[in-house]
N, C-alpha and C positions, 0 to 999 in steps of 0.2 A: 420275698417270694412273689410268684406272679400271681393276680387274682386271674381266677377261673369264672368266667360266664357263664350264664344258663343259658340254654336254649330257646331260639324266639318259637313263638308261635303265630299269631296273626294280628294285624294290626293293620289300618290304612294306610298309615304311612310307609310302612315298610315291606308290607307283605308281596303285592304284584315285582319289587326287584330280588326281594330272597327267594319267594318262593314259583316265582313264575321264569324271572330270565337270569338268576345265578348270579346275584350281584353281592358279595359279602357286606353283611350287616349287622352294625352297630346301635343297640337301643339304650341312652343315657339316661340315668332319672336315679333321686331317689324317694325312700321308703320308707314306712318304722312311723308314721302315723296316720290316724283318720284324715278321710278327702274330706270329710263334714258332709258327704250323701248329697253334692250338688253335679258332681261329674254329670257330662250328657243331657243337666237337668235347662231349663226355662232360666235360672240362676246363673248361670256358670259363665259370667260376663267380670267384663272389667270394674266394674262397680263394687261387686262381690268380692272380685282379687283384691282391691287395693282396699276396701271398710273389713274385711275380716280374716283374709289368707295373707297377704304377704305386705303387709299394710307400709314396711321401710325396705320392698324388693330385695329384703338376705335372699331368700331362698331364689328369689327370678337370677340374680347376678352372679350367687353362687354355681346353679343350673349352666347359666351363659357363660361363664371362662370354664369350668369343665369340660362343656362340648367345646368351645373355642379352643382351647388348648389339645383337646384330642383330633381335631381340624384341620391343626396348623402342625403338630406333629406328624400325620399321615401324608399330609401336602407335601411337606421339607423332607420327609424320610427320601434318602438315597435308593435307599432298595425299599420295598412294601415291607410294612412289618408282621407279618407273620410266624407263625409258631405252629408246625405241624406237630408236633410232638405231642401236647398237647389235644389237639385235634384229635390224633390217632386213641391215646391214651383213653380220652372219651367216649370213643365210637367202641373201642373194645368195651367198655363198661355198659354201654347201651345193648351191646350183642347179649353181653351175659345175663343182662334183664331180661327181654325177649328170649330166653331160651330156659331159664326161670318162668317166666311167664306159661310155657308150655308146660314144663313141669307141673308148675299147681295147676293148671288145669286137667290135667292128669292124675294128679292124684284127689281131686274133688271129682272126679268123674267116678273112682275107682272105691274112695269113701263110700259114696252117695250110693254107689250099684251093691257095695256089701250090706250095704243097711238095708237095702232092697231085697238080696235073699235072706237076710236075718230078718225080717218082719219086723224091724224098729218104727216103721213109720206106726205099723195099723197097731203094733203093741204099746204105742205111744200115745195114737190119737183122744183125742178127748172128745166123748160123743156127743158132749153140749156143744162142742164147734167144729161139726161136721168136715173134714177135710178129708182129698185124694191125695195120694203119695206121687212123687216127682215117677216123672218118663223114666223111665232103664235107657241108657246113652251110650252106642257105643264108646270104648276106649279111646280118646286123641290119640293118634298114631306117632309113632319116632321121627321126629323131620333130622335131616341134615344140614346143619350148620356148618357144614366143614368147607363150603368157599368162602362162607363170613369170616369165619375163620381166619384162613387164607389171607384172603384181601387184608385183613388188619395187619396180622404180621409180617404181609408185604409191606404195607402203610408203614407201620413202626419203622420197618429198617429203610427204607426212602427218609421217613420224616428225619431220624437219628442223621443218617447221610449229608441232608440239607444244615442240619445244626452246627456240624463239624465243618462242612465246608463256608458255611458264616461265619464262623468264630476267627476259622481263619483267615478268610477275607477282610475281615476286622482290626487282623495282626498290622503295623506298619502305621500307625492312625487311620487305618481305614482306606490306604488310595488308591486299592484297588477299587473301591467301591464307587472311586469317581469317573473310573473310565467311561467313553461313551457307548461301552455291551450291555452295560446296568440296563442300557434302556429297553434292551431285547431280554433280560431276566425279568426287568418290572410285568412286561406284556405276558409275558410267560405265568407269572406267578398271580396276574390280573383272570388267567384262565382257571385256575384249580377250584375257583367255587364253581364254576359253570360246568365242569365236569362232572360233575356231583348229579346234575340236572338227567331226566331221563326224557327221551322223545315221547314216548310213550306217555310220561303224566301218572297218577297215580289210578286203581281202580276206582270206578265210578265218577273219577273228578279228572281229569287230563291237563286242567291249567294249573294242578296243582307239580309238578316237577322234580324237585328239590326231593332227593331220596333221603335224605340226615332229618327232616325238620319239615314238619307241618300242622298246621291248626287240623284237633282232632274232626274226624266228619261228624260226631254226637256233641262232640265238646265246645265248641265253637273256637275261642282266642284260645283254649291252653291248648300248648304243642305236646305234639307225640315224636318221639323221636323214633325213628328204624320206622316210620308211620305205613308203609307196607304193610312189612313182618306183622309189626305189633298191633294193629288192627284185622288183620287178617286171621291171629290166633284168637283174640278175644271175640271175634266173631267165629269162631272156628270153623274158618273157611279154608280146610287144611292144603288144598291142590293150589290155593291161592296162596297160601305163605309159603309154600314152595318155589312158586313163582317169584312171587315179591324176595326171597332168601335171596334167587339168583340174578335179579334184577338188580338188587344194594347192590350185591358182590361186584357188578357189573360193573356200578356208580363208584365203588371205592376203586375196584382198579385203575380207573380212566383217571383218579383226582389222583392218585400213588405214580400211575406214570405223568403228569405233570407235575410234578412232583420232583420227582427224578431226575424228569428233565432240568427243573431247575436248579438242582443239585447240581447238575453235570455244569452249568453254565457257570456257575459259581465258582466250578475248582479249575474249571479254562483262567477264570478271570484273578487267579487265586493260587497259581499251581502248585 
């Protein structure tokens, strides 16, 4: 089965090309022990590396043909290797969190305001530790999700499309894939992260872009993914996650029809 990646969020290395000008990105590494608390520190030199972290370079040379071989496979590939399917499958599971997300805040607003005319807070209070009961809130309102919607299951059947018409471009040992159109599907399919991209920018940060994935604006490095939407309800800034709703919807149709496009190019070269 194919391993599924997680979402970047920020980084220097990679952050200004995902998240500023739409360039698909790759972050290598592994996991599953202590740094030893020198990362970032006055320590965190070569002296350090080679007397106590990786003292016979396994881990630097394992690191090094990993990314090397993922390098050299992206370079040599015929066609980019992408997998929309996937993508799409994701971005539906992000929707349904963000619209979750609305729910519980909806029903903690709705809790919270019953216990308000039930008198649990002041019937609860302990008068040795003086406290006031929370504001009365209105209700988060019903947003519409139904172009997120949309847009994905446009997504799905574009991405599905593109699958179909790869496999069978693939039929024959692949020679289709050697014609010289590849080179106008590669350019094509080098477009669909950049679609994704909004002129616009995100609210309050504009060089942030990239509508799928961004470092949160309270969080620092951990991503938020649908980071519009889903910052937008958690701050319940509801006319703005309305906006942001229709804004993604925007970003996925635009990467669905390159998409499509590439699809189409595919079954020219493939018929």
């Amino acid at each position: 089965a194919d391993l599924r990646i997680d979402a970047l969020g920020s980084g220097s290395d990679f952050t200004p090309f995902l998240q500023h000008v739409g360039v698909a990105t790759l972050n290598l590494g592994f996991g599953g022990e202590g740094g030893g608390g020198i990362y970032h520190s006055i320590y965190d030199d070569f002296k350090w590396y080679t007397t106590f972290d990786d003292t016979a370079f396994v881990y630097g040379r394992a690191l090094a043909q990993t990314v090397g071989t993922a390098v050299m496979r992206l370079a040599d590939a015929e066609v980019v290797p992408y997998q929309f399917t996937a993508f799409a499958e994701t971005v539906g599971r992000y929707v349904k969190e963000v619209q979750k997300l609305l729910q519980e805040k909806q029903d903690t607003v709705r809790e919270r305001n019953r216990q308000l005319d039930e008198g649990v807070f002041t019937a609860t209070a302990d008068p040795r530790e003086p406290s006031v009961p929370p504001a009365r809130e209105e209700l988060p309102p019903y947003l519409s999700f139904a172009s997120l919607d949309n847009a994905v299951d446009a997504l799905n059947r574009a991405a599905e499309r593109y699958e179909r018409a790869f496999a069978k471009a693939q039929g024959n040992g692949g020679a289709a894939l050697a014609r010289p159109e590849v080179q106008a599907l590669n350019a094509t399919l080098r477009q669909s992260e950049r679609a994704l991209m909004s002129a616009a920018g995100l609210p309050r940060r504009p060089w942030y872009r990239h509508q799928i994935y961004a470092p949160g604006f309270y969080t620092g490095y951990g991503v938020k993914t649908l980071p519009g939407v889903r910052e937008a309800i958690e701050q319940k800034n509801w006319s703005e996650a309305e906006q942001q709703i229709a804004a993604t919807a925007q970003a996925l149709a635009a990467h669905t029809s390159v998409v499509g496009r590439a699809a189409e190019q595919l079954e020219k070269l493939a018929p």
